[in-house]
C-alpha atoms as one frame of an Amber mdcrd trajectory, in Angstrom:
protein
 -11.909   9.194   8.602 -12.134   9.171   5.213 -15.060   6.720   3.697 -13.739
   5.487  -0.178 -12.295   1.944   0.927  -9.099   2.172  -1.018  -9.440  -0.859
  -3.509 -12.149   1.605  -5.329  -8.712   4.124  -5.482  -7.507   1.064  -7.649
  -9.901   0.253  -9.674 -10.684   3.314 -10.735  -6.765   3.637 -11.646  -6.740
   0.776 -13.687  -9.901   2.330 -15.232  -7.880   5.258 -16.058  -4.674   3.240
 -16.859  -6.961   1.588 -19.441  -8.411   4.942 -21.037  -4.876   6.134 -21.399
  -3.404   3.956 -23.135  -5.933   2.694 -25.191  -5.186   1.233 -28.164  -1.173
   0.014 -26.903  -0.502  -3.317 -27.281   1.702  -4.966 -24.429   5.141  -6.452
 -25.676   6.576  -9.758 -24.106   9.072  -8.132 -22.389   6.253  -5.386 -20.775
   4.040  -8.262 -19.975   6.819 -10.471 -18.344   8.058  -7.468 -15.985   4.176
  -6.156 -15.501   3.878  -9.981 -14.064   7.050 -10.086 -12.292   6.387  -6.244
 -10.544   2.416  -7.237 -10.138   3.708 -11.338  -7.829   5.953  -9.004  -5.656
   3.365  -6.571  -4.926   0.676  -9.501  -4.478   3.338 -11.303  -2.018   3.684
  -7.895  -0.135  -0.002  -7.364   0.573  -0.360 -11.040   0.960   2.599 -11.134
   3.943   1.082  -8.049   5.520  -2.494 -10.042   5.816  -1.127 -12.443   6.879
   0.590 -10.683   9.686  -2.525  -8.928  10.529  -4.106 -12.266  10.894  -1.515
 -13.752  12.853  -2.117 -11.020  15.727  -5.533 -11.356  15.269  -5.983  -7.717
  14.749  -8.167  -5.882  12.072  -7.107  -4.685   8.985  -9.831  -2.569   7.864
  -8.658   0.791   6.825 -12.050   2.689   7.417 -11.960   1.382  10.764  -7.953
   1.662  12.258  -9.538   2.296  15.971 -10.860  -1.388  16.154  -7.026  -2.194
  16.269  -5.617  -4.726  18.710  -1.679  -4.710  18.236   1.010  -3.058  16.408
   1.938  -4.978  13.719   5.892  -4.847  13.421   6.500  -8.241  11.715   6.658
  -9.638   8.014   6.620  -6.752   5.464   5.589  -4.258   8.549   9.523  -4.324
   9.386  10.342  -2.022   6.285   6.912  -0.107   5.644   4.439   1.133   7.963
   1.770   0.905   4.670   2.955  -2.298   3.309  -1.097  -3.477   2.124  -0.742
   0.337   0.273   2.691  -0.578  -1.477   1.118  -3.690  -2.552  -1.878  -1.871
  -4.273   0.616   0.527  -5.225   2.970  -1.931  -6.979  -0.203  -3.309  -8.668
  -1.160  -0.395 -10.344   2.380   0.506 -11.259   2.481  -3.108 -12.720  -0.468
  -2.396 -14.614   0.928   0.700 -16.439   4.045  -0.933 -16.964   2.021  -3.727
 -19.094  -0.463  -0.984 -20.879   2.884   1.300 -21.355   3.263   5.260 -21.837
   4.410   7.319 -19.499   0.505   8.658 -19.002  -0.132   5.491 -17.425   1.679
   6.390 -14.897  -1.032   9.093 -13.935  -3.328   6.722 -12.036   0.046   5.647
 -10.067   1.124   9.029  -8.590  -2.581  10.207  -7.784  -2.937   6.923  -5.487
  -0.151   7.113  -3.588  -1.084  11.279  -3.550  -4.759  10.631  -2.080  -3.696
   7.730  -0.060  -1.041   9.517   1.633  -2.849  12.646   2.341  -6.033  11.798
   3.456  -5.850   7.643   4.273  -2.749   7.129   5.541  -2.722  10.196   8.442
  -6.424   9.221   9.871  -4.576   5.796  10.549  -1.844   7.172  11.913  -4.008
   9.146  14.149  -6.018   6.419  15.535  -3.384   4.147  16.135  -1.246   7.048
  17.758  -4.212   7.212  20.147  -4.998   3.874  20.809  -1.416   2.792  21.498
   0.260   5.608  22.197   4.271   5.507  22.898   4.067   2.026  21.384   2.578
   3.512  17.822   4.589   6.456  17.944   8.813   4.221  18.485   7.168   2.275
  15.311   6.744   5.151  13.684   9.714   6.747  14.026  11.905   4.571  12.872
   9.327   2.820  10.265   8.904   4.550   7.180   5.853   5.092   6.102   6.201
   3.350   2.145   9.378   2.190   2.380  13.145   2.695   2.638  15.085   2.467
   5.663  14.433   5.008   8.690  15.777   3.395  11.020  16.249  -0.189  13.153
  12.337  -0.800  14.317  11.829  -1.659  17.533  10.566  -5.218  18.904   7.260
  -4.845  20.573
C-alpha cells in the first residue's frame, strides 16, 4: 500500500503549478472559472465525505482494508474515485487561475501516480474484503468518471 497520503500529491502540485507559472498574473475571467471549476470539485469531495460518513465507514486511503461498506451513493454513483476527482478538479482549477499550458503538468502527473499506484491497492483491498459486492460496483462504475454502466443498488 503505498504510504504518501495523497493531499501531499496536491500540494506539491500546486507547488509546482506555482513555479511554472511564475510571474502570470490571473485575469478576471481565469479567476472567475478557476473559482467556479475549484466549488464543483470542493462539492464533489465534500458529497463523497459525506457519504462515507453517512455509512459510517472509513475513508482513509492508506488504510482501504478498515472498510465497512461499499459506498454506491452521492457522487459514488458516477465515479468510483470521486474524493480523487475532487483533488483533481482542484489542481486543474489552480492551473486554470495561474494559466499556461505548463500548469497543467502538476495535473496529469496526479491523476498518473494516483491511478497507478493509489487507486489499484484500493481496489485490491476492497475486492478482498467485499468480494462479488466490490467487484458488480466496479464493473459498471468507472473509475474517474463517465458512464460505464447502470450501478447496482447494494
Amino acid at each position: 500500500m503505498p504510504k504518501v497520503p495523497p493531499p501531499v500529491y496536491v500540494a506539491a502540485g500546486l507547488v509546482a503549478q506555482h513555479l511554472l507559472a511564475r510571474g502570470r498574473r490571473p485575469t478576471i475571467v481565469r479567476s472567475v472559472a478557476a473559482g467556479l471549476v475549484a466549488a464543483g470539485s470542493v462539492y464533489v469531495a465534500g458529497s463523497a465525505a459525506r457519504a462515507f460518513k453517512h455509512k459510517d465507514t472509513t475513508f482513509n486511503p492508506l488504510e482501504p482494508e478498515r472498510a465497512t461498506a461499499v459506498v454506491t451513493e452521492g457522487p459514488f454513483r458516477y465515479t468510483r474515485n470521486p474524493m480523487y476527482v475532487g483533488m483533481t478538479g482542484l489542481l486543474a482549477a489552480h492551473a486554470v487561475y495561474r494559466g499556461g499550458l505548463l500548469s497543467f503538468l502538476p495535473v496529469a502527473a496526479f491523476v498518473a501516480v494516483i491511478d497507478r499506484t493509489q487507486i489499484p491497492a484500493e481496489e485490491l483491498a476492497m475486492s478482498r474484503g467485499f468480494g462479488e459486492a466490490y467487484d458488480a460496483y466496479r464493473a459498471v462504475t468507472p473509475r474517474w468518471v463517465g458512464r460505464a454502466g447502470r450501478p447496482p443498488t447494494l
